[in-house]
N, C-alpha and C positions, 0 to 999 in steps of 0.2 A: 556575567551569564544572562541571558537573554531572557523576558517572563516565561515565552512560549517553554524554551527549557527546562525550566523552574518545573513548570506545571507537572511535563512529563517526566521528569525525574522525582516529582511528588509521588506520581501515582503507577511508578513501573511494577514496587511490593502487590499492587492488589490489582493490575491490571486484567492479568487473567481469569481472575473473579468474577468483573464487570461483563468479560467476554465470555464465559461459559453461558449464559443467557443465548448467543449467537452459536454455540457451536454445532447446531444441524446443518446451519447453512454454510458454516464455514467448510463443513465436514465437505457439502456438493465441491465448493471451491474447491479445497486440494483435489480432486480427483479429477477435476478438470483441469488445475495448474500443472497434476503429473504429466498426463497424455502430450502438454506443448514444449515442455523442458526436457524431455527425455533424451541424454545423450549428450546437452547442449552445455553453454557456459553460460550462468546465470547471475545478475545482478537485482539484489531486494533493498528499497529505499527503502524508509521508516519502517522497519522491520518489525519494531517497539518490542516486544518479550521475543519473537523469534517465529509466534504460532505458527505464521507459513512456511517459514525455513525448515522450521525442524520437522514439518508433516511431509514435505518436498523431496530437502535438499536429495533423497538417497536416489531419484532417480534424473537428476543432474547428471553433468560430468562434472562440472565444480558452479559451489554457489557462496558467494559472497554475500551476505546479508547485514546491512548498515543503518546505524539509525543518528540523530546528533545528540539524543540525550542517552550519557552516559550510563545511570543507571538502570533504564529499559536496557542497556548492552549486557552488563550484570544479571541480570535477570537469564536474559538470553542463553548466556554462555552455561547457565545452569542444567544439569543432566548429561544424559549419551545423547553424544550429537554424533552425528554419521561424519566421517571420516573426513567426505570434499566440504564438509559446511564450514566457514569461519565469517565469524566479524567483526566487524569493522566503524569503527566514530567516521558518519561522514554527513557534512550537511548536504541534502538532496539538489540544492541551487548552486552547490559548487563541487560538482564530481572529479574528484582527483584520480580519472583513471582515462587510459587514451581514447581518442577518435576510435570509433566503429569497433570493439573490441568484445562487447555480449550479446549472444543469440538473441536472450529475452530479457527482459528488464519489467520487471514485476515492484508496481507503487500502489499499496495497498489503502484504502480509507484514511488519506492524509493529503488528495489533493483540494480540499475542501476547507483544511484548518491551514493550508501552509499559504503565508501573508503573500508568496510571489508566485502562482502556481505554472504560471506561464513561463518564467526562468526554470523551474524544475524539468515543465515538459523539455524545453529546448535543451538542457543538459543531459535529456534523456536521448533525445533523438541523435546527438554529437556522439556518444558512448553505444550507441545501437546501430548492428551493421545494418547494413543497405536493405537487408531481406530480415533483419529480426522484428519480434512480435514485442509490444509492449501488452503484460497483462495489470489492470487499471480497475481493482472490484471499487466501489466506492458507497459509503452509506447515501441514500435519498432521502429527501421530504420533511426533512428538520422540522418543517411550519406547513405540512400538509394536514394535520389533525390535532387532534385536544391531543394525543395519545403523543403524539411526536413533537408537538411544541413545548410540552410538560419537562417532556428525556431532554430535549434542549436546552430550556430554563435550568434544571438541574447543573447537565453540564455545564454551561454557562456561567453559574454563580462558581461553581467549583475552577473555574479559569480557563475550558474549554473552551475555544470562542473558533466558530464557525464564521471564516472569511467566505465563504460561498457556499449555498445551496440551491440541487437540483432535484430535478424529476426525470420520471424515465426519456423525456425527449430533450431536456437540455443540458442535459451531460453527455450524450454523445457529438452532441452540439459543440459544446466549447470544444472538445477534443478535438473534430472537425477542423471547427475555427483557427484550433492552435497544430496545425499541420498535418493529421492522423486518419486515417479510412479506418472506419469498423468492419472489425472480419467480426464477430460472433459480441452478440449480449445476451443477457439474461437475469430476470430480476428475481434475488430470492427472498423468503420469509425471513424477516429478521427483526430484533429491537426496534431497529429504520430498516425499510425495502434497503437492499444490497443488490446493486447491478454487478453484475460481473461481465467485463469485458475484455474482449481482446482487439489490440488493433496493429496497422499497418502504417509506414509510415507514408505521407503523400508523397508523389516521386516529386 
């Protein structure tokens, strides 16, 4: 088993914990993740407890939501879950489902700690039709203030290791870089600024 797995399967029991601190801003997110999934078929990387899935999935037509550490899947599967939601053990860099086959493809605050972020995008774009949305919220600013370098260090000792960090201009950046037009951003209040984004894939 891998450290990164390790960690998060440490910390899937009190995850939610950590995240209720964020949950006004999440609260924005789902209601903007509604309006672009509605109807469609949906695929969620790192899912970790399920928080976007299960605020979602009911206004999908089906959502698959997948994470590689087993125990955040455990967690997941906990409660009434709406009927098209199911998950799934998958690691984000090696998508085991066909060419072009979901609307949207929703990667939540994980392309920032994951060691290859650039194979995930590309795994993303091979699994996403021609015309689907990938939606990409991600935390910012890890080392923008005393206040966020602090929640870092924390995370950090704790085994959280942040392989990239950005700000409001160079995370639409990299996306860019790694194939993608931004249709819609927006930064909210949170533990760390939370961008939320939507984008497109370049033709």
């Amino acid at each position: 088993m891998s450290n990164e797995k390790r960690v998060w399967n440490f910390y899937a029991p009190v995850y939610d914990l950590f995240m209720w601190q964020n949950r006004k801003a999440y609260a924005q997110m789902y209601e903007k993740i509604r309006a672009v999934i509605k109807g469609k078929r949906v695929l969620e990387l790192c899912t970790g407890t399920g928080l976007i899935a299960k605020h979602v999935a009911s206004e999908a037509k089906e959502m698959i939501a997948t994470d590689f550490a087993e125990k955040m899947l455990q967690q997941a599967a906990k409660g009434n879950l709406p009927n098209n939601l199911s998950f799934r053990q998958v690691d984000a860099t090696k998508i085991p489902f066909d060419d072009k086959c979901f609307d949207v493809v929703i990667i939540s605050n994980a392309l920032h700690i994951i060691p290859n972020p650039q194979k995930a995008l590309s795994e993303i774009r091979r699994v996403l039709k021609p015309d689907g949305i990938l939606i990409a919220p991600n935390f910012l600013g890890h080392r923008a203030g005393k206040k966020e370098r602090f929640l870092a260090k924390i995370l950090s000792l704790a085994g959280v290791v942040f392989e990239l960090t950005w700000d409001e201009t160079t995370y639409p950046q990299f996306l860019e870089q790694n194939g993608w037009n931004v249709k819609t951003k927006e930064v909210f209040k949170a533990s760390f600024p939370l961008m939320y984004t939507e984008y497109e894939k370049k033709s």
